[in-house]
C-alpha positions, 0 to 999 in steps of 0.5 A: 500500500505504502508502494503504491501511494508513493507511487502516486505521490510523484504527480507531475514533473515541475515542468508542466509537461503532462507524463505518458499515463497522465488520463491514467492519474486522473482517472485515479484520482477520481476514485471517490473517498468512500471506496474501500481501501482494498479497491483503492489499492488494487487501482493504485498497483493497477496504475503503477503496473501500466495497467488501466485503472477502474475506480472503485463502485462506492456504496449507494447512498454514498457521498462526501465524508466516506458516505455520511448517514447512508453508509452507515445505515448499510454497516448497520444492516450488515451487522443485522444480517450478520446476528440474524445469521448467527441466531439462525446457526445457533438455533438450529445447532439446539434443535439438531442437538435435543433431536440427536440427544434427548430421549423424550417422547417428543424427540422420539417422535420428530426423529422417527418422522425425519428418518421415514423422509426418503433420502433424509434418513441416512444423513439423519442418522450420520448427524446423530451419531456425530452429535451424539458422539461430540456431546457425550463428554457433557452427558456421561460420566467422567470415567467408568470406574467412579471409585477406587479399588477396596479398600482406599488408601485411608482403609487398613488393607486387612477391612473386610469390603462392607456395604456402600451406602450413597447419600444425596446431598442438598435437600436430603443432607443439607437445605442451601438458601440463598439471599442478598444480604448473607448470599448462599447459607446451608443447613444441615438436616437434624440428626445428620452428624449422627446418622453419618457417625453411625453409619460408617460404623456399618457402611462405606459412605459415598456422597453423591450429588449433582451440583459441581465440584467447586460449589459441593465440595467445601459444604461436604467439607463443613458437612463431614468434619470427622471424616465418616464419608470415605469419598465425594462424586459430584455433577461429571460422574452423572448421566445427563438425560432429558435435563435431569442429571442421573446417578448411575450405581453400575459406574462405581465399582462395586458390587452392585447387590450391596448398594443402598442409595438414599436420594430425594429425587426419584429421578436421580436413582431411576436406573437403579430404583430397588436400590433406593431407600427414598426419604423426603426432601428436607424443605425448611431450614427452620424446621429443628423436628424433622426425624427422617435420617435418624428414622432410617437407621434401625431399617439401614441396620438390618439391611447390614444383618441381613447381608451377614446372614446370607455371607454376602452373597444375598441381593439387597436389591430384592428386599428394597424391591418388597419394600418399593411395591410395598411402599407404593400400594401404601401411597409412597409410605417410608421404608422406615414406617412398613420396617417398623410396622413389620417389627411390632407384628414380629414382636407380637407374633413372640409375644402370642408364641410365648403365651401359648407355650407352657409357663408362658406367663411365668416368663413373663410374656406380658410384657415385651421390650423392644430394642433401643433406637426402633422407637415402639413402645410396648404399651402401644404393641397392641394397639398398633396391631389392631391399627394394622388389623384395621388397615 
């Protein structure tokens, strides 16, 4: 460019003559200031090369001052084409993508409308494949083996392997509020420190949520100041499935017959539900009464004794199968609730077994003592056997 305008820059010799060329410098010089500069440039190298100079088209509406108001009225509409385009791409990128990803019924349908279009259905296909395969490090877990070998480098190695108890975070072991004048509070449920302590006398305690890492991990910290939980899964080891983040129990390498996931959202554990202990989301901060955990314990406890009894080798998924059908022809009543419902009618079935028997009342069979911590109080045995008699 600096070539070519020297180039020009000469003009005409001192002495009036006018140069060969000379039509050809007016010519150039009559290239309007609103032509672009790339057009001025291929003109002045044009001229300088001997070649005949064409001047640059200005835009229309074009004029003096580079254009003024016309010009940039064009400029603006060539960025309003520009955004309009780009909203274009941007969209029909979120429409390939939910039709390549999502499993919904919806989606469902409008790719098996696509895929019957003759022609269409091959470069239907190879799209969603593609998609599928670019968005899969946004929808599946980080890696296949969420949790290390047994035991972790925490555990002596001698531990015998004991069952894994998975616990949701936020609304089953913590409620998070948020407002503008303290920003984000959590609230650890009632009963919690408890719960995690008597748990991981029996359990190996795995916190599972789907919020990040950065935001989960230090309430966990706050959360588990004794170290009862032995590890920490956070959003990237879920599953991403229409909008809803999924734990998968099969990624964490370990047998899946001796897990027991506690979890609010159904939904979070809808790959595995006869693994689930349901519990009821923990709503209100304020609310010092709320038993849930603590309820959980005696039904979590037999859960252990249960799978010492088989030697590990009987299936946990099929005694919280029983309780899910149990569960939903009682119109989603807790596990805790049928658990302990289940224990006062063995007990009365001893009791009734002891006064049949010969010198029953000598060994005093009127009167029964549950065990500490299952919450029944032997005056109201029978009463709660003719509740159950009535239901």
């Amino acid at each position: 460019m600096l070539r070519a305008l020297r180039c020009v820059a000469g003009g005409l010799p001192r002495g009036g003559a006018r140069p060969q060329g000379w039509q050809q410098q007016q010519q150039l010089r009559a290239v309007p200031l609103a032509a672009s500069g790339r057009g001025a440039t291929a003109a002045v190298r044009r001229f300088c090369s001997g070649g005949a100079a064409k001047p640059a088209v200005p835009r229309k509406g074009g004029g003096k001052g580079g254009g003024g108001g016309a010009g940039r009225a064009g400029g603006k509409n060539d960025a309003a084409r520009g955004r309009a385009v780009f909203t274009g791409l941007g969209v029909g990128s979120v429409a390939i993508a939910w039709l390549a990803i999502s499993d919904d019924d919806v989606a469902s349908g409008a790719r098996g409308a696509i895929f019957a279009v003759p022609g269409v259905s091959d470069a239907a296909t190879f799209l969603t494949v593609n998609v599928k395969e670019m968005a899969s490090p946004w929808t599946k877990p980080v890696r296949d083996k969420l949790l290390s070998d047994w035991p972790p480098p925490m555990v002596p190695p001698e531990t015998p392997q004991p069952m894994v108890l998975v616990v949701d975070l936020e609304d089953t072991l913590v409620k998070s509020t948020w407002d503008r004048r303290y920003g984000w509070r959590h609230a650890k449920r009632p009963g919690v420190d408890r719960f995690l302590e008597q748990m991981s006398k029996s359990y190996e305690i795995v916190i599972f949520t789907s919020n990040m890492f950065g935001i989960a991990d230090p309430v966990v910290s706050n959360l588990d100041t004794k170290g009862y939980v032995l590890h920490r899964l956070f959003r990237d080891a879920c599953w991403y499935k229409d909008g809803v983040y999924v734990k998968d129990l099969s990624k964490l390498n370990r047998d899946e017959r001796r897990i027991v996931i506690i979890d609010d959202d159904p939904q979070a554990y809808s790959m595995q539900p006869n693994n689930a202990v349901p519990i009821a989301p923990y709503e209100d901060p304020t609310d010092k009464g709320d038993s849930a955990l603590m309820d959980l314990v005696p039904f979590l406890e037999a859960l252990v004794v249960e799978d010492a009894r088989t030697r590990h080798r009987g299936d946990t998924r099929n005694v919280l199968g029983n309780y899910r059908k149990q569960s939903e022809a009682q119109g989603g009543r807790s596990y805790a609730d049928i658990y302990n419902e289940k224990l006062v009618m063995h007990q009365m079935s001893k009791a009734q077994a002891k006064e049949k028997g010969l010198g029953g009342w000598a060994r005093g069979a009127g009167t029964v003592k549950p065990k500490p911590g299952q919450q029944v109080v032997a005056a109201e045995l029978k009463a709660q056997v003719q509740q159950i008699k009535v239901k």
